[in-house]
N, C-alpha and C positions, 0 to 999 in steps of 0.2 A: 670298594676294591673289586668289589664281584664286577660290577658295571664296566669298570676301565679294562677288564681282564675280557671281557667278551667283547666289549669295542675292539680292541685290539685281535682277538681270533676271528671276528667277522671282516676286520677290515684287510689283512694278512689274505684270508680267505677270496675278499673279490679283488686282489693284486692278482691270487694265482689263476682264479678263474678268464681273468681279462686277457690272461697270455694265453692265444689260441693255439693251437698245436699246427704243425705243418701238413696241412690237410692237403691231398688232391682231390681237389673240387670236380663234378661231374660236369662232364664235358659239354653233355648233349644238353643240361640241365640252365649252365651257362647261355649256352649258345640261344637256348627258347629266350630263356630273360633279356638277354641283349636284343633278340630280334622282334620282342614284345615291344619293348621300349623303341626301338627304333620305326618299328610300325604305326606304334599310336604319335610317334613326334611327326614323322613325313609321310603321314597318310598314304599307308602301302596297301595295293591293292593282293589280292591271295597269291596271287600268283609271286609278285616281288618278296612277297613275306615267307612262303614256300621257298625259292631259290636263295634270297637272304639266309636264311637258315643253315640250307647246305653249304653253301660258302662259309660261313661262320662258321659251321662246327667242322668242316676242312682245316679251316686258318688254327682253331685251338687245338686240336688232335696235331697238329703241323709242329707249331710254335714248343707245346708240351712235350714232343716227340724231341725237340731240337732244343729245350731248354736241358730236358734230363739226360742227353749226350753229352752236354757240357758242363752240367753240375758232375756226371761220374768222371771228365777228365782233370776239373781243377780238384775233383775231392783224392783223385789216386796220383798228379802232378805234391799236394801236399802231404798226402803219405810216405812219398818217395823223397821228400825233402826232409820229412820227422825223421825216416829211419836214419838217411846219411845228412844229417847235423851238422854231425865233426868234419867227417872228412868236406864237407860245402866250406866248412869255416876256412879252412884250409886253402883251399880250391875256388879261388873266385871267379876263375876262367868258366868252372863247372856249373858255379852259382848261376851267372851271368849267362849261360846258354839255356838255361831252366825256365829261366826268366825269361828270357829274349820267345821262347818256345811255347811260355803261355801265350804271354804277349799276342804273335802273331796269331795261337789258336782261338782268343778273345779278338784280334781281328775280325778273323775268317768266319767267328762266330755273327758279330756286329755285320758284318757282309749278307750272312744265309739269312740273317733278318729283316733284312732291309730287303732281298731280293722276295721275301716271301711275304712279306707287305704290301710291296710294288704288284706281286702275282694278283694277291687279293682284293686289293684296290680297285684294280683296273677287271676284275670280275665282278663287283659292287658296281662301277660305273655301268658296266653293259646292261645292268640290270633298272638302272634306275635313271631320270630325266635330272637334266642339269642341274634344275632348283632343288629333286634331293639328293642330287649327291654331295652339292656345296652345304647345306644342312647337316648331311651325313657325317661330311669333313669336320663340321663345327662341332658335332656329338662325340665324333672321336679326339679332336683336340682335346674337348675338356676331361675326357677322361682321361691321357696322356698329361695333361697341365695337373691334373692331383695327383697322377700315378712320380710326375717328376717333381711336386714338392716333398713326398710321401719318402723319393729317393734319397734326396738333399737333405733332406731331417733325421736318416739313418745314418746318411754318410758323416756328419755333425755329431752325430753320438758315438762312433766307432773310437775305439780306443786307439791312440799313435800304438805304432810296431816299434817292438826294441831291435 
């Protein structure tokens, strides 16, 4: 009994510890690791590994800047939708322009993303020869191709809305 009773509190135990907390990660901290790893794959010389760098931790400082404007607008868009409930249920014209409202802000967002990718990119290119930036390209696919299964497999587990 004793045995199955601490099987059970050890394994409870590394469920809770596997859910990691929503950490903001260090920026600069990021930025080295990725341009370590980028260094030792396409053989950068100090100077591209130096400017790499500052580009990188631009684009993260950028990106984080522009992720947490738009986590605080869908988190006070869904506030403002707890408090009036009733009167939305009511009001679908009301509902429907909320909606339409994120909507576009979830555009504009996908917009300032893409433009400050395309910024980034083409700073990365200037710095580095053909051969590694198509390298470069393929270092970044793949971490984009697990960052979008990673996506797909949350979005598969989300609960339908009532």
């Amino acid at each position: 009994m004793k045995k199955i009773f601490v099987t059970m509190l050890l394994s409870a135990s590394l469920g809770a510890m596997a859910q990691s907390p929503n950490v903001d990660y260090d920026i600069d901290k990021r930025a080295e690791n990725f341009t370590e790893k980028v260094a030792k794959e396409l053989d950068l010389n100090a100077t591209q590994k130096a400017r790499l760098l500052e580009i990188h931790t631009a684009e993260l400082e950028e990106m984080t800047r522009a992720k947490k404007a738009r986590r605080d607008v869908v988190v006070q868009h869904r506030e403002e939708i707890k408090d009036k409930r009733e009167e939305l249920k009511n009001d679908q014209e009301a509902l429907e322009a909320r909606r339409a409202a994120l909507k576009a802000e979830k555009e504009a967002y996908a917009q300032e993303k893409q433009a400050m990718e395309e910024k980034y990119r083409s700073q990365v290119k200037s710095i580095l020869t053909e051969e590694q930036f198509e390298q470069y390209l393929l270092l970044k696919g793949r971490k984009q191709g697990k960052a979008e299964a990673i996506n797909k497999m949350h979005r598969k587990m989300e609960h339908p809305r009532k």
